[in-house]
N, C-alpha and C positions, 0 to 999 in steps of 0.2 A: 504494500500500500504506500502510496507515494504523497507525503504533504506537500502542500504550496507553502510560500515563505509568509504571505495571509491569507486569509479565509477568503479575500476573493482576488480577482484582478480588473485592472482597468483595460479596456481597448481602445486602444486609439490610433490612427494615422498618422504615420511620421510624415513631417513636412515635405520631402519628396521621395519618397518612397511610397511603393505599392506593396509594402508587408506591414501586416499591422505586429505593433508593441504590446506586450503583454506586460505593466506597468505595476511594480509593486509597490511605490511610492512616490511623493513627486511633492515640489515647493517648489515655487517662488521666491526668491528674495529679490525684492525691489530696490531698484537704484533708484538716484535721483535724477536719470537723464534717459535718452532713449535705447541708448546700446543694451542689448542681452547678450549673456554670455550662455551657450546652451552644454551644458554637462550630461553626459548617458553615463550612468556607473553601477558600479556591485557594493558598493562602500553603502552602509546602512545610513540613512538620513542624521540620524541624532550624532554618529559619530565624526560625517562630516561637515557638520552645521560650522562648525568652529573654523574652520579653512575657509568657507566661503566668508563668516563674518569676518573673518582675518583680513581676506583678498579686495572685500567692501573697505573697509577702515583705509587703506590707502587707492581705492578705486571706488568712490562711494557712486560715479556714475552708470557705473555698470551693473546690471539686472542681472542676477545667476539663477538659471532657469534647470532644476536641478529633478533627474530621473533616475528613477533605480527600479534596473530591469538585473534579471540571470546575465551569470555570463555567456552563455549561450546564448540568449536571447540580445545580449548587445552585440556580439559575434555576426550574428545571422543582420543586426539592423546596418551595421556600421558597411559590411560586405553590399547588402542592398542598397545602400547609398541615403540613407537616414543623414539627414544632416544634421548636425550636431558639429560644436566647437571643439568638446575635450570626448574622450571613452578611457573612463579610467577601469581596472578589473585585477578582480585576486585571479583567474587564470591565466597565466602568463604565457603560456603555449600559444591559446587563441588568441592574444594580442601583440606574440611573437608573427604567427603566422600575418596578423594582419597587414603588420608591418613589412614585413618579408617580400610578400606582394602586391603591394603597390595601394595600400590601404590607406596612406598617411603622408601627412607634409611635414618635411623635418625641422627642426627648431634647435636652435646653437645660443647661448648664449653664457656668460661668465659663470653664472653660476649651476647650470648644466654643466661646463666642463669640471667644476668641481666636484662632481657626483665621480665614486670610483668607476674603473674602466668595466667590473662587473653589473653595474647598475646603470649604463645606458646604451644604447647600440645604433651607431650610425646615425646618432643625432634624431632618430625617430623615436625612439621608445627607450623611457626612465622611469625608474624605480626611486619609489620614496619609502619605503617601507620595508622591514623584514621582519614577519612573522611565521611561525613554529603552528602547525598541526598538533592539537593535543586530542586529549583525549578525556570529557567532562562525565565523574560520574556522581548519580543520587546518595550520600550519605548515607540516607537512612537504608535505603536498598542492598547497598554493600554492608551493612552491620551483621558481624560476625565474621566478615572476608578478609584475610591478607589481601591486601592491592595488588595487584599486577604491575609490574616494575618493566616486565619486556611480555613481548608479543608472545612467545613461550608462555608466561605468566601468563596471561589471557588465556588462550588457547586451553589449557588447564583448568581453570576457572569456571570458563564456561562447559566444558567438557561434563567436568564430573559434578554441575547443578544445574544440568536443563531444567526442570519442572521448573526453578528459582526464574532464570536469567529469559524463560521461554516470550516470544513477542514485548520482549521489554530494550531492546537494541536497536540503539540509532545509526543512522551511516546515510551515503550517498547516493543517490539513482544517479549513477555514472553513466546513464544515455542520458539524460537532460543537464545534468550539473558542469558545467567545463571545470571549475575548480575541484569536486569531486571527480572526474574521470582526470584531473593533472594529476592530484593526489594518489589517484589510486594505480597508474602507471607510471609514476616515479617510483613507489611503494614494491612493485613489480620488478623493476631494476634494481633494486636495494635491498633485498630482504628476500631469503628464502622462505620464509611464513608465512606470506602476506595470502598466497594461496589455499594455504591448511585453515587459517583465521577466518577467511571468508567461506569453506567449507561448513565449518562449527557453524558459525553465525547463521548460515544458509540452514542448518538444518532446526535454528531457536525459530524460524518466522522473524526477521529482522522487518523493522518500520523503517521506509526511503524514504529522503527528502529529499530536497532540493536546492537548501541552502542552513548555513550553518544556525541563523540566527533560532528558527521554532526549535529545532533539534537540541539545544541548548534551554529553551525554555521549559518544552518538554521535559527534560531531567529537572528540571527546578520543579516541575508540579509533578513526579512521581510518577508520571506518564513512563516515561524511560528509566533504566536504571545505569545507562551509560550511552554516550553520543562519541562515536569514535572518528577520528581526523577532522576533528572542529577547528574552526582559524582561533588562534587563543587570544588574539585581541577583541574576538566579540565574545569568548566567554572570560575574559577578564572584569570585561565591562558591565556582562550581565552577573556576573557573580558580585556587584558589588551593591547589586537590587535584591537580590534574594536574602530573605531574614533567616535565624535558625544555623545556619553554616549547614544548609540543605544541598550544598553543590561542593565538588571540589574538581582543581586540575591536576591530572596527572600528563605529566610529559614520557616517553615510551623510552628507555635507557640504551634500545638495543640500535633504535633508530628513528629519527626526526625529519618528517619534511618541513621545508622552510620557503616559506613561498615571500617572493618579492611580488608587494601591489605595484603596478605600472601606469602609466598617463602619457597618450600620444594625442595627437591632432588629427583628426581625420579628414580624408581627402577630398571632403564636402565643407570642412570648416570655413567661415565666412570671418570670426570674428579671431582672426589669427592674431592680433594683438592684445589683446585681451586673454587668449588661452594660451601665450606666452607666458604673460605677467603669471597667470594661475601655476603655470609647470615651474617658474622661477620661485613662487613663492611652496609651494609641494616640494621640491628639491633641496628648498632651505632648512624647511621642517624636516628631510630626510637627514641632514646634516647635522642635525643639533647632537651636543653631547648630551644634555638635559631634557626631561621630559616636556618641562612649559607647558604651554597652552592647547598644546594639541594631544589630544586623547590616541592619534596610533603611535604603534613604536617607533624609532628611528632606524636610520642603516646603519647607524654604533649598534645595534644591538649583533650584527654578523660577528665581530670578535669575540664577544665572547660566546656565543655558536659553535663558534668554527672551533675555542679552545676546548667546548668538551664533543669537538669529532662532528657536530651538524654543521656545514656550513648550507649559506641559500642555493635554492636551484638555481644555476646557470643560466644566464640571457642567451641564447644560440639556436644555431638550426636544430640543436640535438633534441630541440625541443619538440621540435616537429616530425619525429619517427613515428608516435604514436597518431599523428593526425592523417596520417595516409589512410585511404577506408580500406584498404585492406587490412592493414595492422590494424584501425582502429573493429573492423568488422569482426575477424578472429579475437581481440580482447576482449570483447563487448559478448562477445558467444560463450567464453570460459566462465567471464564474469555472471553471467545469467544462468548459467549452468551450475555456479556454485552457489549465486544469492537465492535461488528461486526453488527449491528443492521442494517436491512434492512430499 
């Protein structure tokens, strides 16, 4: 069973496109003058409220006309030629890809070039962000459990307390999620488990989503009693709403993916100076040593990553082995084959 990220969606026509948006959120923030700046993202509205107020404070003319669709779904709009200024997105494969071919208009400037040589590619696509997949489970659920420390741990866990753990397991519908099907093909390249753990889970009835933010709340209300390769900047965030200490993170010791959030300009963008200003001011906040005013992590957080053995995934074509439909067809077949278990 597969949740949406809410209980409904909006449809609507993008401005030149003939694909409609499937819109899980969306604001206005009004300038004082007549320029918009039009933003399509996967970043959750509350989280990135603060960046757009930021980007007003020294550009108070500018309207930021801000949407939050899948990354899929921005994928498929941005390709069909949605016009939009900025497409920002936690999967960085479909924003590699986008870039790759001819998706996007590139953008150079001082403090772009100060982003390291991992965190931008050919002046098209930069990374402000680095965040760690964890793994959010219900307290009260897990009472009486030793935690699972590595994916062995799991695997074990749930193994020998199906009745316990049965239809109580969150994870990704990796046909619809591009940041769950990146997660779960890096996961693939990395780990001899990753296959056995989705067997297990395949055989409790595991509940699919779509994105990480319900799957996260879900464990807060007891719904789930664990949300596995959630971005841990939105259960940081949510874990800091929940009363009771009902939720906790566990990071996986055996191995961590680490996804860099990305921001290009698409090849429809109209207000190319203004979604400069925005990626100069994103890459600044990538550079802070300090947390400040902005609720995601920064790109300091890679060193120390890297010092205990996760470093982030690579900006590169290698990104794009898994988007071929043949590979992507054969994974998607394994993957159904072990999530779906009669």
């Amino acid at each position: 069973m597969r949740f949406l990220g809410l209980a409904f969606c909006l449809i609507v026509w993008a401005a030149s496109a003939a694909t409609a948006l499937e819109i899980e959120d969306h604001r206005l923030f009004p300038g004082t003058g007549e320029r918009v700046l039009r933003v399509l993202s996967t970043t959750d509205l509350a989280l990135f409220a603060p960046y757009v107020l930021g980007f007003q404070r020294s550009r108070p003319e500018v309207s930021v006309d801000y949407t939050v669709v899948s990354s899929s779904e921005l994928h498929r709009a941005i390709r069909g030629g949605a016009q939009f200024d900025l497409a920002i997105s936690s999967a960085m494969d479909l924003q590699f890809q986008l870039a790759n071919d001819g998706y996007t208009l590139p953008y150079r400037s001082d403090i772009t070039q100060d982003l390291p040589d991992w965190a931008r590619w050919r002046d098209l696509i930069f990374a402000f962000t680095v965040e760690p997949a964890v793994m959010v489970i219900n307290t009260d659920r897990f009472a009486g459990f030793d935690l699972p420390a590595t994916r062995q741990d799991l695997i074990a866990l749930l193994r020998d307390n199906p009745a316990h753990f049965a239809g109580a397991l969150g994870t990704y519908d990796v046909r619809e999620s591009g940041l769950g099907y990146l997660f779960a093909t890096q996961e693939d390249r990395s780990t001899d488990a990753y296959w056995r753990l989705n067997e297990v889970m395949g055989r409790l009835g595991p509940q699919l989503y779509c994105c990480s933010a319900q799957m996260i709340d879900d464990v807060g209300t007891g719904r789930l009693a664990l949300a596995y390769n959630v971005l841990g900047s939105y259960a940081t965030d949510r874990l800091a709403a929940v009363e009771g200490g009902r939720m906790q993170i566990l990071q996986m010791q055996d191995f961590t993916n680490v996804m860099l959030r990305t921001v290009l300009v698409p090849a429809t963008a109209q207000e190319t100076e203004a979604a400069g200003a925005m990626i100069d001011l994103l890459s600044a906040s990538g550079l802070r040593e300090l947390p400040g005013e902005w609720p995601l992590p920064s790109l300091s957080l890679s060193g120390e990553l890297e010092s205990s053995g996760f470093g982030p995934i690579s900006l590169g074509p290698a990104l794009m082995v898994y988007l071929d439909p043949l590979n992507r067809r054969a994974f998607l077949t394994e993957w159904e084959n072990a999530m779906e278990q009669q």
